[in-house]
Kinemage of the C-alpha trace (Angstrom):
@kinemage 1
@onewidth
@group {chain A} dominant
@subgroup {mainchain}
@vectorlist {calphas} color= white
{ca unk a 1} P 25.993 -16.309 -54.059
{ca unk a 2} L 24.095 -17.016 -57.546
{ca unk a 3} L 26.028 -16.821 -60.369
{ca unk a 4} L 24.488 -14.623 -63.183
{ca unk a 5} L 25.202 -15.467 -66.826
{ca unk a 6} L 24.202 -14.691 -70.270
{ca unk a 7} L 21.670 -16.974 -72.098
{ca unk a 8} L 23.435 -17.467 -75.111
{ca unk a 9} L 22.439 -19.421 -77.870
{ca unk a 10} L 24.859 -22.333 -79.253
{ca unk a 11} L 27.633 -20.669 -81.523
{ca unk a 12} L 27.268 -21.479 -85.302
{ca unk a 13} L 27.990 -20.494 -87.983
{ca unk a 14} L 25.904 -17.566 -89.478
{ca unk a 15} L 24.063 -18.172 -92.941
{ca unk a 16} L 25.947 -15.598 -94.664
{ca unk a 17} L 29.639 -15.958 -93.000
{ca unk a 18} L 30.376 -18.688 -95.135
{ca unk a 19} L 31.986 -19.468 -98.785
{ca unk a 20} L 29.941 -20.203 -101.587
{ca unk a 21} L 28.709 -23.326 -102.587
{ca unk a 22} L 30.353 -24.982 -105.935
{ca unk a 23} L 26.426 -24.531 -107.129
{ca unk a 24} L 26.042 -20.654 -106.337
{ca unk a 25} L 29.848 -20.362 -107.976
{ca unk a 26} L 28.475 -22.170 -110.829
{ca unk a 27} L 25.747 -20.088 -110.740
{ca unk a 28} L 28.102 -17.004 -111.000
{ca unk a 29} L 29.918 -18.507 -113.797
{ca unk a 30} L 27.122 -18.720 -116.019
{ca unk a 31} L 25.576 -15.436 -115.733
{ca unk a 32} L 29.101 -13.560 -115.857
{ca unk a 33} L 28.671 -12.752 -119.162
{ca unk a 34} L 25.232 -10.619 -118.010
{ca unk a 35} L 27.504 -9.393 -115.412
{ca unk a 36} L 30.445 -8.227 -118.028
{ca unk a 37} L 28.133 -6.859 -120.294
{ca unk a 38} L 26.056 -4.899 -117.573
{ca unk a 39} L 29.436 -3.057 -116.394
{ca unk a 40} L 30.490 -2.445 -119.708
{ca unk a 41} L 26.651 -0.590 -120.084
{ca unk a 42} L 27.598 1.468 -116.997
{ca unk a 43} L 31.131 2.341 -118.026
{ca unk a 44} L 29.151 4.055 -121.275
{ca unk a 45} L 26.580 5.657 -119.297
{ca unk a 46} L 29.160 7.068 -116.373
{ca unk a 47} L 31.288 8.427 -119.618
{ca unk a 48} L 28.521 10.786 -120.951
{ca unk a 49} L 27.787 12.159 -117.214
{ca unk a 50} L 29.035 15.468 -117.296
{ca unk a 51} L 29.266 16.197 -120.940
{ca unk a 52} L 26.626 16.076 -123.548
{ca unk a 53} L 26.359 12.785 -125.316
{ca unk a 54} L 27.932 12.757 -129.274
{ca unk a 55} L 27.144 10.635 -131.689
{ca unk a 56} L 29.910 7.942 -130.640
{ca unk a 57} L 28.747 7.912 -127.287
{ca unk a 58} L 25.196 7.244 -128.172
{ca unk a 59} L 26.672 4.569 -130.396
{ca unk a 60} L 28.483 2.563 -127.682
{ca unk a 61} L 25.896 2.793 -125.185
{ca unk a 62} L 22.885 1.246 -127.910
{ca unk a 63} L 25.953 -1.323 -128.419
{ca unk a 64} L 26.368 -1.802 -124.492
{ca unk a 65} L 22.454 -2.311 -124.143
{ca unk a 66} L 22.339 -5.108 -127.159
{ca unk a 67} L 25.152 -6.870 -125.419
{ca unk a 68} L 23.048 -6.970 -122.370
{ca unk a 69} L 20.375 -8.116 -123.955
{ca unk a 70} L 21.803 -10.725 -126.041
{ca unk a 71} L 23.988 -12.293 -122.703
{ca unk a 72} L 20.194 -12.535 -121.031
{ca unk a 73} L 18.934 -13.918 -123.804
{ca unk a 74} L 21.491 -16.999 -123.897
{ca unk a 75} L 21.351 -17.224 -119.690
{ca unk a 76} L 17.648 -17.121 -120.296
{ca unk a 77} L 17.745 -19.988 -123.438
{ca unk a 78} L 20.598 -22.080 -121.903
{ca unk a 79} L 18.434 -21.976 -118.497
{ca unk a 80} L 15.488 -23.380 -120.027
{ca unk a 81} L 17.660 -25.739 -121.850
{ca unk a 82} L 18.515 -27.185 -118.238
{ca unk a 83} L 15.257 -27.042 -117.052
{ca unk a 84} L 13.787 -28.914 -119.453
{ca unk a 85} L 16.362 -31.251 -119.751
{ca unk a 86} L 15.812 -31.992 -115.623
{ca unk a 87} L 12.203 -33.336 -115.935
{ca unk a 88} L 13.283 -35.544 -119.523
């Protein structure tokens, strides 16, 4: 009698069932403040949804969008800080 089996391939691990590296964490840490500043633009824009904007709302979503551009600015300067820093 011949025994029939599955060819199966040698169980690992798959690339993305794993925990984060301390780099990609680090990586997280430093563009959280994109990351706050993007929700925070959201929360403004889901607010004025279903009604029409007023004046206040228009004001804290032109505030959410400098915030968001100001936290990419710094990732964006502190990043080429580091990278220019590497090949010193």
């Amino acid at each position: 009698m011949k025994h029939i089996a599955a060819d199966q391939a040698v169980v690992t691990t798959d690339e993305f069932d794993r925990e984060p590296t301390a780099a990609e964490l680090d990586a997280i840490d430093r563009e959280m403040p994109v990351i706050e500043a993007s929700i925070e633009l959201l929360d403004a824009q889901i607010i004025t949804l279903d009604r029409i904007p007023t004046e206040l709302d228009a004001r804290r979503i032109r505030r959410a969008r400098r915030r968001v551009l100001a936290a990419r600015r710094t990732l964006a300067n502190t990043a080429a800080t580091h990278t220019a820093g590497v090949g010193a």
